[in-house]
C-alpha positions as CSV (number, residue, x, y, z in Angstrom):
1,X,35.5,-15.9,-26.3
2,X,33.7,-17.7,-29.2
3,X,36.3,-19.4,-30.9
4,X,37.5,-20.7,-27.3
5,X,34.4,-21.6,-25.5
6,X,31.6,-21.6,-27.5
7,X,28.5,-19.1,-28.1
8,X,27.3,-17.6,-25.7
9,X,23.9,-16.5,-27.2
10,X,23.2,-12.7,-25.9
11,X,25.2,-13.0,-22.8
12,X,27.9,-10.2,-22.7
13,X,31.3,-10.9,-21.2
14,X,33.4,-9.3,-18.6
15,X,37.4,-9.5,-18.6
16,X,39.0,-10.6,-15.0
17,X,42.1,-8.5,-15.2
18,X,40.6,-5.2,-15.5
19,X,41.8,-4.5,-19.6
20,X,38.4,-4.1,-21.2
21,X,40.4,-4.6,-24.5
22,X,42.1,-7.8,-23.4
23,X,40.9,-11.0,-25.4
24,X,42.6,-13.9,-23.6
25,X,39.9,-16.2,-23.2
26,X,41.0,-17.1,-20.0
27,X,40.3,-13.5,-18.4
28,X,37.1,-13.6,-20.1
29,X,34.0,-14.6,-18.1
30,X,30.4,-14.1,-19.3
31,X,27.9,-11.5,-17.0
32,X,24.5,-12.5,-15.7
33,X,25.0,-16.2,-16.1
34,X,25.9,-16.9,-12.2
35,X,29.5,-16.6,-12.4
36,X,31.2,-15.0,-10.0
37,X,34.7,-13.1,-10.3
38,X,35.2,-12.4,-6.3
39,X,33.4,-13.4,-2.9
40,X,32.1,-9.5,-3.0
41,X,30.6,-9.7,-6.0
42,X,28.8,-12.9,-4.9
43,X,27.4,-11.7,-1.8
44,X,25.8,-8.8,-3.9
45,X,24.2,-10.8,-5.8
46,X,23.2,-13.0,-3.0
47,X,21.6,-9.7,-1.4
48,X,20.0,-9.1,-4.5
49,X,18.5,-11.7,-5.0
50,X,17.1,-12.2,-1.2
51,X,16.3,-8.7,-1.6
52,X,13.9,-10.0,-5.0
53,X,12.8,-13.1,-2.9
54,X,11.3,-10.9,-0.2
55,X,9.4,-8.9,-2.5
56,X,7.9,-11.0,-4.6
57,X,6.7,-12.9,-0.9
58,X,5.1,-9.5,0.0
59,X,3.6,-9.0,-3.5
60,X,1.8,-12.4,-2.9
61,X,0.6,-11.8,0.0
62,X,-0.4,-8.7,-1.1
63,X,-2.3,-10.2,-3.5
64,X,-3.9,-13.1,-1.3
65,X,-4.7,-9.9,1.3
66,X,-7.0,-8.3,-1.6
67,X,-8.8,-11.2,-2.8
68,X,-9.5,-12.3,0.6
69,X,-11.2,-8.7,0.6
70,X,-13.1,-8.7,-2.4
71,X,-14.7,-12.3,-0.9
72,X,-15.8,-10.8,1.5
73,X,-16.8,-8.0,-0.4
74,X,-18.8,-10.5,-2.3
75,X,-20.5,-11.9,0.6
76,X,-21.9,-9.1,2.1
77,X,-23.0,-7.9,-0.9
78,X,-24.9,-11.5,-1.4
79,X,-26.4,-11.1,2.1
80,X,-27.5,-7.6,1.6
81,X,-29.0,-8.7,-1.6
82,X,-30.7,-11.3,-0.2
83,X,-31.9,-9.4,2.9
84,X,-34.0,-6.2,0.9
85,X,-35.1,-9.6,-1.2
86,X,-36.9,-10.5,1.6
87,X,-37.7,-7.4,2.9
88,X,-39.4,-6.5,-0.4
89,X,-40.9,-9.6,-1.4
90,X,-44.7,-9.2,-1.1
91,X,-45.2,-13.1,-0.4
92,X,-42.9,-12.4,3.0
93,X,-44.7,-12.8,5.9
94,X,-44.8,-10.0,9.0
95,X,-43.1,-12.0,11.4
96,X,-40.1,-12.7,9.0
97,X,-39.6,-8.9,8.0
98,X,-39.7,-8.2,11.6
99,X,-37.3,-11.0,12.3
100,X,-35.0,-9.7,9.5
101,X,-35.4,-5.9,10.5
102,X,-34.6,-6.3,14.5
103,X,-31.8,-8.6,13.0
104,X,-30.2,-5.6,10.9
105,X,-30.3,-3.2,13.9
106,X,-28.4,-5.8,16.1
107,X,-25.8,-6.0,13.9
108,X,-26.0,-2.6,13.3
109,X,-26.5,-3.5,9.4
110,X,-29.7,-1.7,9.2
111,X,-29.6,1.3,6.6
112,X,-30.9,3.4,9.1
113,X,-27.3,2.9,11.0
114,X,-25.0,3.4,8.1
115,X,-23.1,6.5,7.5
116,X,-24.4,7.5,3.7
117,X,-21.5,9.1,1.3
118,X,-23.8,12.4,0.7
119,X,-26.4,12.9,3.4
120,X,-27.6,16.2,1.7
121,X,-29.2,14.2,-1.1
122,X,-31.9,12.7,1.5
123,X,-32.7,16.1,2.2
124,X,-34.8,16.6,-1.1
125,X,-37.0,14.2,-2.0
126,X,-36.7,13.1,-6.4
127,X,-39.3,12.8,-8.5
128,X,-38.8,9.7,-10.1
129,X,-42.0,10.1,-12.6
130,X,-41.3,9.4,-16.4
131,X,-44.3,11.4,-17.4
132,X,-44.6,14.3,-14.7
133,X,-46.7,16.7,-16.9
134,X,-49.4,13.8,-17.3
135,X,-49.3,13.6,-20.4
136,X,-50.4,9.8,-21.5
């Protein structure tokens, strides 16, 4: 195959006639370059590769479905930050805390409406003192 068409680089080669020890050149064809022996062959391939096509689409989507989701994510995060902001601010005015607070339960954003992961650890209260004994 060399001497007759060239190199090939790391391509193999298939024979045509079905002799895998037959070295006529012209029943040698190289694999994986987008030559084709028979139309089955080709339609395999074709399948293949539509096959590939269709899941690399999904992948992407995939993909643009997640970030989408992690923006928004982001954005509530933002607004929740910027909501106990204000609700802990001391230079907030009454009317806007109440403003944000009856807000929050409209919504239903209010932390008082939210399902917590471990409801059992409201039931203790922590003591969150460095120096409990009192020594200063």
């Amino acid at each position: 195959m060399w001497f007759t068409w060239g190199d090939l680089g790391f391509a193999g080669v298939k024979t045509t006639c079905g002799n895998k020890y037959c070295c006529n050149p012209f029943h040698l064809i190289p694999q994986k370059i987008g030559v084709f022996v028979d139309h089955d062959s080709y339609l395999e391939s074709f399948e293949l590769a539509c096959e590939l096509h269709t899941l690399k689409q999904r992948i992407a989507e995939y993909c643009v479905e997640e970030a989408l989701k992690e923006e928004e994510r982001m954005i509530t995060d933002a607004e929740h930050d910027e909501r106990a902001s204000l609700m802990f601010d001391q230079d907030t005015g009454f009317n806007e805390r109440f403003e944000a607070v009856v807000s929050d339960l409209l919504t239903g954003r209010h932390p008082t409406q939210s399902s917590l992961p471990n409801p059992s650890r409201l039931d203790k209260p922590e003591d969150n003192e460095e120096n409990a004994t009192g020594n200063e």
